[in-house]
CHARMM internal coordinates of N, CA and C (Angstrom, degrees):
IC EDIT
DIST 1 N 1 CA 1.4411
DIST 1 CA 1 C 1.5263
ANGL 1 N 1 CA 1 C 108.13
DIST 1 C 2 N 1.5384
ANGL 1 CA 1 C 2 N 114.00
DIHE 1 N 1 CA 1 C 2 N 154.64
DIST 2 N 2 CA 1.5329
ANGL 1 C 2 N 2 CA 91.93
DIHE 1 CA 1 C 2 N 2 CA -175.96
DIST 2 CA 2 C 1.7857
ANGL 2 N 2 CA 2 C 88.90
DIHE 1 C 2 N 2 CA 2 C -142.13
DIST 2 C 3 N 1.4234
ANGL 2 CA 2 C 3 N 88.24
DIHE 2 N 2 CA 2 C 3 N 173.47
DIST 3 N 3 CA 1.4892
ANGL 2 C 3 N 3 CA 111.16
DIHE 2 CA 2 C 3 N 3 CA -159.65
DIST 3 CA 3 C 1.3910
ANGL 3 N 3 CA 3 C 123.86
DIHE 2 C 3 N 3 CA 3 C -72.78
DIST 3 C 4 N 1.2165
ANGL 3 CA 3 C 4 N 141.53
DIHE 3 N 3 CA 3 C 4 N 68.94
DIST 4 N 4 CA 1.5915
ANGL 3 C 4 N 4 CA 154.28
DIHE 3 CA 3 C 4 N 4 CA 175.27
DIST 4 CA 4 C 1.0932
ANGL 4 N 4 CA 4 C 94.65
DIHE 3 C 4 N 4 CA 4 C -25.31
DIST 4 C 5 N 1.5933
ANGL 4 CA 4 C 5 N 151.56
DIHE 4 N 4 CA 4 C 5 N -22.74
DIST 5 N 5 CA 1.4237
ANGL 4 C 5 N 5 CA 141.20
DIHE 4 CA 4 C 5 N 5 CA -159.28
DIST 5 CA 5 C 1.4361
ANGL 5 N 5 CA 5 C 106.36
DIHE 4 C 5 N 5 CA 5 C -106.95
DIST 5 C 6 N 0.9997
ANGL 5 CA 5 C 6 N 136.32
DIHE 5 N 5 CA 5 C 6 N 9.53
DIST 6 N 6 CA 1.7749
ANGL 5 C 6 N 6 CA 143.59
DIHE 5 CA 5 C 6 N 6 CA -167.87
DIST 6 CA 6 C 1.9254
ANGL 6 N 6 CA 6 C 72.79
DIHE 5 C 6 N 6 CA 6 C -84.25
DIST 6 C 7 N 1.6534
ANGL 6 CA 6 C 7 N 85.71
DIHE 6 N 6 CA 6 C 7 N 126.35
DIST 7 N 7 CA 1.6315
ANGL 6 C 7 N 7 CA 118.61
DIHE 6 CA 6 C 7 N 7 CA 142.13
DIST 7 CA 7 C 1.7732
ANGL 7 N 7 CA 7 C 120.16
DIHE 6 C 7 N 7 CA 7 C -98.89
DIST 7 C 8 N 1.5090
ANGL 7 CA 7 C 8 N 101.84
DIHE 7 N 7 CA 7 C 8 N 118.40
DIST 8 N 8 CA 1.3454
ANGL 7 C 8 N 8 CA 105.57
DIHE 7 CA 7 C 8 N 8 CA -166.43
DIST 8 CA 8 C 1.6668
ANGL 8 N 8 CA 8 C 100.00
DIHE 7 C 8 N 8 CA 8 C -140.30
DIST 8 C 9 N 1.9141
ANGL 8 CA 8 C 9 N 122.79
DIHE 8 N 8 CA 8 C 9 N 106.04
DIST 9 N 9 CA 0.9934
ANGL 8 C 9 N 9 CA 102.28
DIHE 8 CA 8 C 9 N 9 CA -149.50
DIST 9 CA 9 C 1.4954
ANGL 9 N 9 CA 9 C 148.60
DIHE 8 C 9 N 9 CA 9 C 108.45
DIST 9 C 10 N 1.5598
ANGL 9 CA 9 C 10 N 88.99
DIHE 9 N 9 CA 9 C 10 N -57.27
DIST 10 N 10 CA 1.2235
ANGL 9 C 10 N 10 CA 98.40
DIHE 9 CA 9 C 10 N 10 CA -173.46
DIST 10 CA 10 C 1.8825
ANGL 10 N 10 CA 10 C 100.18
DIHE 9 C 10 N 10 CA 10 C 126.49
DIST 10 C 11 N 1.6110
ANGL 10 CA 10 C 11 N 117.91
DIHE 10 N 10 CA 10 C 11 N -12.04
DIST 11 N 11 CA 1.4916
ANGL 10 C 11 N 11 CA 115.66
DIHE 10 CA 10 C 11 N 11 CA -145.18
DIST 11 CA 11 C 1.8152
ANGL 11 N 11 CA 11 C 70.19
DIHE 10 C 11 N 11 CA 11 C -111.99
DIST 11 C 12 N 1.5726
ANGL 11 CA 11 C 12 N 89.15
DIHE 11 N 11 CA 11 C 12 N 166.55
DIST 12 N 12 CA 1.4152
ANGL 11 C 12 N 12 CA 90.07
DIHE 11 CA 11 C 12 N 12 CA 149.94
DIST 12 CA 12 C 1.2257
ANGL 12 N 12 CA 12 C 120.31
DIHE 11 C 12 N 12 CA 12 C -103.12
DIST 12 C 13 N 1.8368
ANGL 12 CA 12 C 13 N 119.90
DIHE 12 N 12 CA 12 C 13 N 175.09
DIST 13 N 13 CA 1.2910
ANGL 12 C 13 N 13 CA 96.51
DIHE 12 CA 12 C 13 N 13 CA -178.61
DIST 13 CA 13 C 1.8826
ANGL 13 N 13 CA 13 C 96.96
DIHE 12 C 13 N 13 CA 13 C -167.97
DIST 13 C 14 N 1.2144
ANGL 13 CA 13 C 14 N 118.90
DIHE 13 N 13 CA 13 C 14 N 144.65
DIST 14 N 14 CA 1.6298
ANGL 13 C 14 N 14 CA 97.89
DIHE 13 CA 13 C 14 N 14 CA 174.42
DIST 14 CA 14 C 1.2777
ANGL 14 N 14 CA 14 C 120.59
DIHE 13 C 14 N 14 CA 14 C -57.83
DIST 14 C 15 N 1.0799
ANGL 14 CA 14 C 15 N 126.03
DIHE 14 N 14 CA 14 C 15 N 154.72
DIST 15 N 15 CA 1.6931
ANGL 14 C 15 N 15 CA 128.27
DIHE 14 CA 14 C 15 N 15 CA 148.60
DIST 15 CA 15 C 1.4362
ANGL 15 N 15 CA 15 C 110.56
DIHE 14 C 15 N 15 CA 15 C -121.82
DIST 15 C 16 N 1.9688
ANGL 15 CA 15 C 16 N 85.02
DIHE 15 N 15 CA 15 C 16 N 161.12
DIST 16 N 16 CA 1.6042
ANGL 15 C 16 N 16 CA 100.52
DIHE 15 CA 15 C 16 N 16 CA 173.95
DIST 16 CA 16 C 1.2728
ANGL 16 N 16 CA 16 C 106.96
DIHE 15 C 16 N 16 CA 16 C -101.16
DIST 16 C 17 N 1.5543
ANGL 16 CA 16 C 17 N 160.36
DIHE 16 N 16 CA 16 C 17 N 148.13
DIST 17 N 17 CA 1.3954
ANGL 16 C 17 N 17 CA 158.33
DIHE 16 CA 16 C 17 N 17 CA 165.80
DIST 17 CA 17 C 1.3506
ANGL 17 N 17 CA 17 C 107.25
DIHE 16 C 17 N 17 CA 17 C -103.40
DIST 17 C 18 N 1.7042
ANGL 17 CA 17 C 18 N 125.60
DIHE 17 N 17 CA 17 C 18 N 133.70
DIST 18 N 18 CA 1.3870
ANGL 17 C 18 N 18 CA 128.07
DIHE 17 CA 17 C 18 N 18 CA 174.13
DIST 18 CA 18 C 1.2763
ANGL 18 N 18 CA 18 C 103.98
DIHE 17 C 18 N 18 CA 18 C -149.82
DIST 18 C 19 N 1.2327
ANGL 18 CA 18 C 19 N 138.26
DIHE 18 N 18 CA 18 C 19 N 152.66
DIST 19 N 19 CA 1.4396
ANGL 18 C 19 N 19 CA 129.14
DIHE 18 CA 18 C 19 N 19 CA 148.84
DIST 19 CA 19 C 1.2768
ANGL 19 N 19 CA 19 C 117.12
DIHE 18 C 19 N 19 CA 19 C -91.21
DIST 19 C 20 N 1.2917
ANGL 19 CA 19 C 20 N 113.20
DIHE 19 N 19 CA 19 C 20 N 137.50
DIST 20 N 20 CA 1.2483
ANGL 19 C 20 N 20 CA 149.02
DIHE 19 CA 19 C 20 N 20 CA -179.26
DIST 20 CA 20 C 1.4561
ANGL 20 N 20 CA 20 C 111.04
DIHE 19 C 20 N 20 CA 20 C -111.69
DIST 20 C 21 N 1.9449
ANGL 20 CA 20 C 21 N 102.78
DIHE 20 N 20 CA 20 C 21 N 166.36
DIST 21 N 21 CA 1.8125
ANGL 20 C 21 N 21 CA 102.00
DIHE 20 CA 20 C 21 N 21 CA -167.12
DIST 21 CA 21 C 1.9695
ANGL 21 N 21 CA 21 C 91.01
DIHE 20 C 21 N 21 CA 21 C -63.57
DIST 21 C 22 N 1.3524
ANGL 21 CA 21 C 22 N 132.22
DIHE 21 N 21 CA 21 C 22 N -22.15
DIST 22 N 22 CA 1.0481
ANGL 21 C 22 N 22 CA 132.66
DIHE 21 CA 21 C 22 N 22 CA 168.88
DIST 22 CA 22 C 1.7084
ANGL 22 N 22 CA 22 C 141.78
DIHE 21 C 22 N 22 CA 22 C -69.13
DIST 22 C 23 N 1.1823
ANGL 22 CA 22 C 23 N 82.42
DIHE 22 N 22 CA 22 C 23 N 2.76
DIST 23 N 23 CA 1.4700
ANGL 22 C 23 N 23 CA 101.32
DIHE 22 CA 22 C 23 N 23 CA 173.85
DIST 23 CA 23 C 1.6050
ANGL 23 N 23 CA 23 C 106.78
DIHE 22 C 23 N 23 CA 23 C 96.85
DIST 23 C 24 N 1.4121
ANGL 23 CA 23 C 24 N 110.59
DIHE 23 N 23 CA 23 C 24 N -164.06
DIST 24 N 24 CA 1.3111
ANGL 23 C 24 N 24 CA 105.18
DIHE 23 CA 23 C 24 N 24 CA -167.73
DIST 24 CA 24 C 1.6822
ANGL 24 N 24 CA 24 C 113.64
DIHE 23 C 24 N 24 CA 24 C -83.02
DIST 24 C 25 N 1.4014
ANGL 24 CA 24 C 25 N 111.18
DIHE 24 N 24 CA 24 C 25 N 123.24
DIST 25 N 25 CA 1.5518
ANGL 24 C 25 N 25 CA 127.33
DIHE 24 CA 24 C 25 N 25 CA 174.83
DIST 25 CA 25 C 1.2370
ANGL 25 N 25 CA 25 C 133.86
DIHE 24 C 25 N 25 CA 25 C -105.97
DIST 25 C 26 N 1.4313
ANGL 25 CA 25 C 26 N 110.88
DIHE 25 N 25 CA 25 C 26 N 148.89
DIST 26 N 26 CA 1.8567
ANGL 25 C 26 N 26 CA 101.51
DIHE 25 CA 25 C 26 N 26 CA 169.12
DIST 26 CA 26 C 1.3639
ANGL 26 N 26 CA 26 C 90.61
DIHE 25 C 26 N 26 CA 26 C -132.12
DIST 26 C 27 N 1.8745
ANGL 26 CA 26 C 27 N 84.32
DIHE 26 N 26 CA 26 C 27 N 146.43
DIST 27 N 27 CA 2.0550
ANGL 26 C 27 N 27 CA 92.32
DIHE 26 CA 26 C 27 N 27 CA 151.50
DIST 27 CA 27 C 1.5868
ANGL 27 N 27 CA 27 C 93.06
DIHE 26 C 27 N 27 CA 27 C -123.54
DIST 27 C 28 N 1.6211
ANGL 27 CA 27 C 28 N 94.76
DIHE 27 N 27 CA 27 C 28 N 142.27
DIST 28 N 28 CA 0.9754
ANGL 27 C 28 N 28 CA 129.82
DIHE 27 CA 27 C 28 N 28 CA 143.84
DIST 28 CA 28 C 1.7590
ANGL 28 N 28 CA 28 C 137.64
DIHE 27 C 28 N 28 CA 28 C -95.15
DIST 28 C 29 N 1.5961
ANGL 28 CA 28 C 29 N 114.11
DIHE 28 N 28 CA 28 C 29 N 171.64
DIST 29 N 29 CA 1.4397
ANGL 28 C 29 N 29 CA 101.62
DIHE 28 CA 28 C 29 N 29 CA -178.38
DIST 29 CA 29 C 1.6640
ANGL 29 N 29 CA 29 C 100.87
DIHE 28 C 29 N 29 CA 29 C -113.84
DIST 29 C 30 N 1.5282
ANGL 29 CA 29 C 30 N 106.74
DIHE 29 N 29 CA 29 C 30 N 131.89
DIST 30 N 30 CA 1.7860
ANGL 29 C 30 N 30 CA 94.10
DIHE 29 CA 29 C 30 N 30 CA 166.94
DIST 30 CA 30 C 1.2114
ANGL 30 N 30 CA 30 C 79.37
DIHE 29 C 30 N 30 CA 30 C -164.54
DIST 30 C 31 N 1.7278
ANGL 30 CA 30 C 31 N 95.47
DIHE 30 N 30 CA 30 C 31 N 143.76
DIST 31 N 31 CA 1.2458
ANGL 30 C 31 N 31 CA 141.01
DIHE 30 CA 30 C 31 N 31 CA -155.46
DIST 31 CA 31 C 1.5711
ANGL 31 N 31 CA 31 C 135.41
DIHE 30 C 31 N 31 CA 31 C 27.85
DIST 31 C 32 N 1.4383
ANGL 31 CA 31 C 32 N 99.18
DIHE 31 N 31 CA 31 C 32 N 31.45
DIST 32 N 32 CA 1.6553
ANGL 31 C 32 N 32 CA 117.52
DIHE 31 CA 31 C 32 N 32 CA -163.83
DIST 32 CA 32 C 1.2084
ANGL 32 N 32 CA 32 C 142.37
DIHE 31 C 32 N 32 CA 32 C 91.59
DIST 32 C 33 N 1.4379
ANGL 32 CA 32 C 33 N 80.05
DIHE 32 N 32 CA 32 C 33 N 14.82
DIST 33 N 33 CA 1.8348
ANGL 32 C 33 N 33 CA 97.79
DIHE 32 CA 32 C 33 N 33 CA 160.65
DIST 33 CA 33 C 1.5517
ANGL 33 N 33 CA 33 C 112.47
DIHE 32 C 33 N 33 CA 33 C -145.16
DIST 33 C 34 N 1.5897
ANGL 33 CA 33 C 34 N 99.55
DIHE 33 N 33 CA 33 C 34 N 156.99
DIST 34 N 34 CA 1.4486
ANGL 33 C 34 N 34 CA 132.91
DIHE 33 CA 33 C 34 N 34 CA 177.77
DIST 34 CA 34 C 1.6286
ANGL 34 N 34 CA 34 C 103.76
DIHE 33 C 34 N 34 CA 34 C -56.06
DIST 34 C 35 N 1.2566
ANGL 34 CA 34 C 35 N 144.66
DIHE 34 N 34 CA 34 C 35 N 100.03
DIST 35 N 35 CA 1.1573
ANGL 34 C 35 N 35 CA 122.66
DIHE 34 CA 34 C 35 N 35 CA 174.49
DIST 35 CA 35 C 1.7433
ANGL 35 N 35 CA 35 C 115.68
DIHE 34 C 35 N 35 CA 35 C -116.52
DIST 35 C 36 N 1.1080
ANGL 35 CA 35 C 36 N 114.54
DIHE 35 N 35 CA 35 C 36 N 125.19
DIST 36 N 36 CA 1.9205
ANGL 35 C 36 N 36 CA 121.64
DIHE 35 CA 35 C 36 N 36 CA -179.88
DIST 36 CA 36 C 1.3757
ANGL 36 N 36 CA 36 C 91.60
DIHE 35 C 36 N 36 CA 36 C -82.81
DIST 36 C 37 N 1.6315
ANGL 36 CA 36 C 37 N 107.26
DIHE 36 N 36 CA 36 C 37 N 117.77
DIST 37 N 37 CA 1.8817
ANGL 36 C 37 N 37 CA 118.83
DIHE 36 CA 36 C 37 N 37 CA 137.30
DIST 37 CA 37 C 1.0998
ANGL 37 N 37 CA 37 C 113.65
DIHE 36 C 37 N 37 CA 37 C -118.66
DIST 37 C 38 N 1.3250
ANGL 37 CA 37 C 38 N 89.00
DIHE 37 N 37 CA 37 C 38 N 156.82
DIST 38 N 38 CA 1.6133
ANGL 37 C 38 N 38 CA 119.64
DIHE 37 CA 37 C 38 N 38 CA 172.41
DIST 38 CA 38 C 1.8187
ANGL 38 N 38 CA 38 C 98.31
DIHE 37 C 38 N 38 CA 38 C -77.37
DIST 38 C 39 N 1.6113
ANGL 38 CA 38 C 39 N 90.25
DIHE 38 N 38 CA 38 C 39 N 124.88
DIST 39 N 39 CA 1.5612
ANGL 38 C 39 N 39 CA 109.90
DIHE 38 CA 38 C 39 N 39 CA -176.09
DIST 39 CA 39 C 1.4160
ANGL 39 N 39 CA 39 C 113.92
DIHE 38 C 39 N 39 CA 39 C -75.98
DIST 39 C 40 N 1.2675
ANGL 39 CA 39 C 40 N 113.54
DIHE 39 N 39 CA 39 C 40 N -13.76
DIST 40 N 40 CA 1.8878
ANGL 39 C 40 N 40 CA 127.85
DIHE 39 CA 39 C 40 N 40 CA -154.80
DIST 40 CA 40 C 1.8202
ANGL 40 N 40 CA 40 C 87.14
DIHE 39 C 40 N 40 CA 40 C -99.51
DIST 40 C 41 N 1.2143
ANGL 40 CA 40 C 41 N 110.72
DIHE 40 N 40 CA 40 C 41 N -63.87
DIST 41 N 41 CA 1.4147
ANGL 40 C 41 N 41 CA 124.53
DIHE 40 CA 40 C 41 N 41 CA -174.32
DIST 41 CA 41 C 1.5058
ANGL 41 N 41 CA 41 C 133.99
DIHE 40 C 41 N 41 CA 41 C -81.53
DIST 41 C 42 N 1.2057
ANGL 41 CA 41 C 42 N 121.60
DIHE 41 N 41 CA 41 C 42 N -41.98
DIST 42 N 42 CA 1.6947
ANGL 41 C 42 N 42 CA 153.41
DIHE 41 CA 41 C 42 N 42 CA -177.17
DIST 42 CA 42 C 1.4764
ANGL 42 N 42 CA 42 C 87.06
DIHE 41 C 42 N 42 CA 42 C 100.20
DIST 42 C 43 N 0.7782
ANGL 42 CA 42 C 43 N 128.26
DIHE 42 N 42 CA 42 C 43 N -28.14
DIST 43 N 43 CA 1.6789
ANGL 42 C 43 N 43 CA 105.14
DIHE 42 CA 42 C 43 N 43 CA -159.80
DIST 43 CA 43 C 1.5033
ANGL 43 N 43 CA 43 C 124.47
DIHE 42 C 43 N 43 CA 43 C -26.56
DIST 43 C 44 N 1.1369
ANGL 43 CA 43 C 44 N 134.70
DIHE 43 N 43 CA 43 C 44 N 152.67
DIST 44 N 44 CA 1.4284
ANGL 43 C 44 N 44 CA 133.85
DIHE 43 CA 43 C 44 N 44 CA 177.74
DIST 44 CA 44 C 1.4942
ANGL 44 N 44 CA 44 C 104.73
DIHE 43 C 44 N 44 CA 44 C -90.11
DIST 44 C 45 N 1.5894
ANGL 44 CA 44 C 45 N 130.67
DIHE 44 N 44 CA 44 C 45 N 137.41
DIST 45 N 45 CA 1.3498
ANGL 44 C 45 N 45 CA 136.55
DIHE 44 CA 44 C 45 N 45 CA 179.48
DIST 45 CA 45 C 1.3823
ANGL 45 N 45 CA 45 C 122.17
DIHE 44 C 45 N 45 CA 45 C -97.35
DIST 45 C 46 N 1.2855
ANGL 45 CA 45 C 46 N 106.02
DIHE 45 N 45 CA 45 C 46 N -43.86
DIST 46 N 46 CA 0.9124
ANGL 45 C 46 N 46 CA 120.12
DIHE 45 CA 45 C 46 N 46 CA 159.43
DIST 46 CA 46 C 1.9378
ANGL 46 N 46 CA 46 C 122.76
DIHE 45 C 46 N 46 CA 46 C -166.74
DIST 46 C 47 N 1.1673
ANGL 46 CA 46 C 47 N 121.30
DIHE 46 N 46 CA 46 C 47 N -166.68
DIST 47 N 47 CA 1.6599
ANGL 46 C 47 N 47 CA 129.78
DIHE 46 CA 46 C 47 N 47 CA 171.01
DIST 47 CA 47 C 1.3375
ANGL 47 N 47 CA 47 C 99.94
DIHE 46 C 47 N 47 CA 47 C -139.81
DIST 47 C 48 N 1.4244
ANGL 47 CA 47 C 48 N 92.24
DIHE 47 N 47 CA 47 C 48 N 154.94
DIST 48 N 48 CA 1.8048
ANGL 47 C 48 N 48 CA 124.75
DIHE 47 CA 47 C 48 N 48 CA -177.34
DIST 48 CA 48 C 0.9081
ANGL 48 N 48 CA 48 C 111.27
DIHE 47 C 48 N 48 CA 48 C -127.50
DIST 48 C 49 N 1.7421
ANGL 48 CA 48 C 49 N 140.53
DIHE 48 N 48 CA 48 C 49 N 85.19
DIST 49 N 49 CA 1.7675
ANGL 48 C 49 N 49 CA 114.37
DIHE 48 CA 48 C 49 N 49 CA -178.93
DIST 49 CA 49 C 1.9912
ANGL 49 N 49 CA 49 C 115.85
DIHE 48 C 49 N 49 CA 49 C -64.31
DIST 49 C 50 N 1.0070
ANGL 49 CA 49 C 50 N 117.65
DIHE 49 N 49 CA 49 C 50 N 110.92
DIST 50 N 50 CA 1.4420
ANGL 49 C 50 N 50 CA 110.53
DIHE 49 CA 49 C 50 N 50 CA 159.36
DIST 50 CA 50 C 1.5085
ANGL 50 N 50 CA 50 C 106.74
DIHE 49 C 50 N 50 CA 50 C -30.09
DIST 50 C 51 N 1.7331
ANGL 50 CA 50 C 51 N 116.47
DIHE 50 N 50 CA 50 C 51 N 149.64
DIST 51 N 51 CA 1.3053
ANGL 50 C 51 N 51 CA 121.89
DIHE 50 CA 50 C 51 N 51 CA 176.22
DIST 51 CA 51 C 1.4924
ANGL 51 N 51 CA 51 C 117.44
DIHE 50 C 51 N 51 CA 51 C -75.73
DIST 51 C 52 N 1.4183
ANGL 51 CA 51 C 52 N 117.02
DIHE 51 N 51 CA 51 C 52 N 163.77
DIST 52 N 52 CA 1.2426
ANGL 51 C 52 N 52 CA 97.19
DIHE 51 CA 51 C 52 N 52 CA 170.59
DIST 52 CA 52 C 1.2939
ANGL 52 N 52 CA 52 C 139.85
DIHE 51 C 52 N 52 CA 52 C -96.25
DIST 52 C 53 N 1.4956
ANGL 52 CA 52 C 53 N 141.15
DIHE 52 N 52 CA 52 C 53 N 122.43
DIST 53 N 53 CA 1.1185
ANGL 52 C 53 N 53 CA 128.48
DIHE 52 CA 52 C 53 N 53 CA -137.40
DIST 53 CA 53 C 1.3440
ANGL 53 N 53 CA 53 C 115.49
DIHE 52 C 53 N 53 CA 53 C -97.72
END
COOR INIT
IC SEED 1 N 1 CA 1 C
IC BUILD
């Protein structure tokens, strides 16, 4: 289940939570992509564009 309360932005947004060799992470989706942050920091880890369908 994932988290309806993630501030991302400023927006809300779900997240997923996992640990990683980076400690604990979520990706979320905004604006059509997959995006990994760092949960400790916000930092962004990386982006994924979804394909186009």
């Amino acid at each position: 289940m994932g988290d309806p309360t993630f501030l991302y932005l400023g927006e809300l947004t779900i997240a997923w939570y996992f640990l990683s060799s980076r400690g604990l992470t979520c990706m979320i989706e905004h604006d059509g992509q997959a995006i990994a942050v760092d949960d400790s920091t916000g930092a962004e880890l990386g982006r994924i564009p979804y394909p186009n369908e």
